[in-house]
C-alpha positions as CSV (number, residue, x, y, z in Angstrom):
1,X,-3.1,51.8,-13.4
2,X,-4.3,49.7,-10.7
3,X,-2.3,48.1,-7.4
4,X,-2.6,45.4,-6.5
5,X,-2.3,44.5,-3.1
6,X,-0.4,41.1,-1.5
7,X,-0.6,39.5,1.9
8,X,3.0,39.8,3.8
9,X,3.3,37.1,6.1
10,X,5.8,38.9,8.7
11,X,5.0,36.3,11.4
12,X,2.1,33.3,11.4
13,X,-0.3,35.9,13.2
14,X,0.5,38.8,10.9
15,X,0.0,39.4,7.7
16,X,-0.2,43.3,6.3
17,X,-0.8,44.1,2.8
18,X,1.9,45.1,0.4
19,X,1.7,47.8,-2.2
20,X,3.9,45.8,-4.9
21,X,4.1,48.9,-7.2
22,X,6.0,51.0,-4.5
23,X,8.4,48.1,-3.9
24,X,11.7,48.6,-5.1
25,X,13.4,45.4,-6.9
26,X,15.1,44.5,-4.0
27,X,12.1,44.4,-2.0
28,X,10.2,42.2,-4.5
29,X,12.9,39.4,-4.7
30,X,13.2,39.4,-0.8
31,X,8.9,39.2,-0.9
32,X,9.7,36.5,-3.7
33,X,12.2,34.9,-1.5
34,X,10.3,34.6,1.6
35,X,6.9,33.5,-0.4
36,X,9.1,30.6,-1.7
37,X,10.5,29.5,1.3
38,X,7.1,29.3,3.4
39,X,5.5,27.3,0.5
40,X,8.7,25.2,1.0
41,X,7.8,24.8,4.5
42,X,4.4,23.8,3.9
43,X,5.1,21.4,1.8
44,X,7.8,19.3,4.0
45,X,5.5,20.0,7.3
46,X,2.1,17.8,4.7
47,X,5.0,15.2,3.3
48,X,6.2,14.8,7.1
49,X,2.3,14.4,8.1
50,X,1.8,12.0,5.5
51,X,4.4,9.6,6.4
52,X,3.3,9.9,9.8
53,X,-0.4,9.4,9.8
54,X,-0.1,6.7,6.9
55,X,2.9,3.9,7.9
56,X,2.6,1.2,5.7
57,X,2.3,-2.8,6.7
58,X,5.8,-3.9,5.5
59,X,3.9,-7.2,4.8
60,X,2.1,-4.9,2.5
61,X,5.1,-4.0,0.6
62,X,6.5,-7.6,0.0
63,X,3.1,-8.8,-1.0
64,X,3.1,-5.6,-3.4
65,X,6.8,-7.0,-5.1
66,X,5.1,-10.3,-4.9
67,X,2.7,-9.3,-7.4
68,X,5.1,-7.5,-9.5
69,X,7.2,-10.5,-10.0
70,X,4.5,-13.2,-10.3
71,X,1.1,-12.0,-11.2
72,X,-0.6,-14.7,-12.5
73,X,-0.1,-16.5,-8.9
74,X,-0.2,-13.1,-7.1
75,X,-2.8,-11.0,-8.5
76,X,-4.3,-7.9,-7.9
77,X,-8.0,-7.1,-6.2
78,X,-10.4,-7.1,-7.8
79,X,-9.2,-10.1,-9.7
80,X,-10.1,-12.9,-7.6
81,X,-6.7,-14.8,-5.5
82,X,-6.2,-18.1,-7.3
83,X,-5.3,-20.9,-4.7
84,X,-1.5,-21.6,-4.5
85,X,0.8,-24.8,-5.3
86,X,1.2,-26.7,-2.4
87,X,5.3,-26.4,-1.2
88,X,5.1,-22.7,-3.0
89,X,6.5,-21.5,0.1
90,X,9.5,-23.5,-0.6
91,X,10.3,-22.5,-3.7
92,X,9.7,-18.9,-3.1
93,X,12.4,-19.6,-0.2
94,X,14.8,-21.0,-2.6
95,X,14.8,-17.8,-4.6
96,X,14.9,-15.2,-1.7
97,X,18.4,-13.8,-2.5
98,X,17.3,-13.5,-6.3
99,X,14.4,-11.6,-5.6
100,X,15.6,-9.7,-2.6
101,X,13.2,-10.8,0.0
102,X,14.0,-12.8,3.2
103,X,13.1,-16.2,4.0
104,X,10.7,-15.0,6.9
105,X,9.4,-12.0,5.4
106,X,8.2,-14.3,2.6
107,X,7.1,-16.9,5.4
108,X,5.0,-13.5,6.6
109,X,3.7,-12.8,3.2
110,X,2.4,-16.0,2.3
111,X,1.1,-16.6,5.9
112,X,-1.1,-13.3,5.5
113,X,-2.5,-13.9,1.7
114,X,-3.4,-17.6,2.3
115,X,-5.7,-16.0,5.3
116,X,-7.4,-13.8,3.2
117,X,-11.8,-14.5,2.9
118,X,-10.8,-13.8,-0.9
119,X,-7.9,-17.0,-1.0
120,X,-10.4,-19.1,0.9
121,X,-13.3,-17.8,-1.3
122,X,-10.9,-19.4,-4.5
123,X,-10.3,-22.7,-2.9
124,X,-13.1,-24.7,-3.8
125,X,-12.9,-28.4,-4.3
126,X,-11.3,-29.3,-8.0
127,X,-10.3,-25.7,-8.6
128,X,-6.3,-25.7,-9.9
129,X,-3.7,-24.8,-8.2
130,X,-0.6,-22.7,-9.8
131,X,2.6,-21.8,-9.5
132,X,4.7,-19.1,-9.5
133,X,4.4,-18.9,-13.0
134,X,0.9,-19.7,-13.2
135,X,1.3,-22.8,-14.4
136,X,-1.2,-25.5,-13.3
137,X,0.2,-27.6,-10.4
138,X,-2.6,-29.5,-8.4
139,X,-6.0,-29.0,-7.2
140,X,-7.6,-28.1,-4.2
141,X,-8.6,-31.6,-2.4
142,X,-11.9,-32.2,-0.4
143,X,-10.3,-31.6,2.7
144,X,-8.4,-28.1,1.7
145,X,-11.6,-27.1,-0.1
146,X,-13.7,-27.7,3.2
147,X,-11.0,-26.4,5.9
148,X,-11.2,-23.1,3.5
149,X,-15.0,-23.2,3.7
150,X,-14.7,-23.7,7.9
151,X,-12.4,-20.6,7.7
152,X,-14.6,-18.5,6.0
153,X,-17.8,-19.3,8.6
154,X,-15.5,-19.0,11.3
155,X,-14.9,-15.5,10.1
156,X,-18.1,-14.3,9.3
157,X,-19.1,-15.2,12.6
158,X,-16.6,-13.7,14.6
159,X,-17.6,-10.4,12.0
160,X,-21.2,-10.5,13.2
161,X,-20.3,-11.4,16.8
162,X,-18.4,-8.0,16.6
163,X,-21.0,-5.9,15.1
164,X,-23.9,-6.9,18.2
């Protein structure tokens, strides 16, 4: 017969091995016991880290429901951003009760996707606009189409300004 021997963890510095064969039952449930706790332990101490190391952008979050309630207006990367009804502020305002979002966390939410490189990339002259739905509703005029295009220089210089 062969024994096999276990690690037991008495304190974090010590660990001694364990003939489990001479154990009594007693013994091995206690071993059991205390094995199950510590992996309990580690697990909650790496969950606790996580959340920790990792907060999430609340903006983040909203634009995430965003794009589970309207994804044709909202979609996901890679898909590239379409460019927005004008006013579709507004009518997301109008149902912020419904759909459980504030008026200024909206206000945040379309603030930060309408400064994206990737919304400004999608407002090119003549391209249509959509709404919620994604439902045509517009197009992107000469003057929105080139104040996109400013934005993206302005961007892209700041980027290699940064990198020298």
């Amino acid at each position: 017969m062969h024994r096999r021997n276990y690690l037991l963890e008495n304190s974090p510095q010590e660990k001694q091995p364990v003939d489990i064969i001479a154990m009594g039952l007693e013994q091995l449930a206690a071993l059991k016991k205390q094995l199950a706790e510590e992996k309990k332990s580690e697990q909650s101490a790496n969950k606790a880290k996580t959340k920790n190391t990792n907060p999430v952008d609340p903006v983040v979050l909203i634009i995430g429901k965003l794009q589970r309630l309207y994804p044709k207006a909202f979609p996901k990367n890679p898909t590239p951003k379409v460019p927005l009804k004008i006013g579709i502020l507004e009518n997301l305002q109008l149902q912020s009760e419904e759909i459980g979002i504030s008026k200024e966390d909206l206000q945040l939410a379309i603030k930060t996707w309408c400064k994206s490189s990737r919304y400004w990339q999608a407002c090119k002259e003549g391209a249509t606009r959509l709404d919620l739905d994604g439902n045509p509703a517009g197009i992107v005029e000469a003057t929105g189409a080139a104040h996109a295009k400013e934005m993206v220089r302005k961007r892209t210089k700041a980027k290699q300004s940064q990198s020298e």
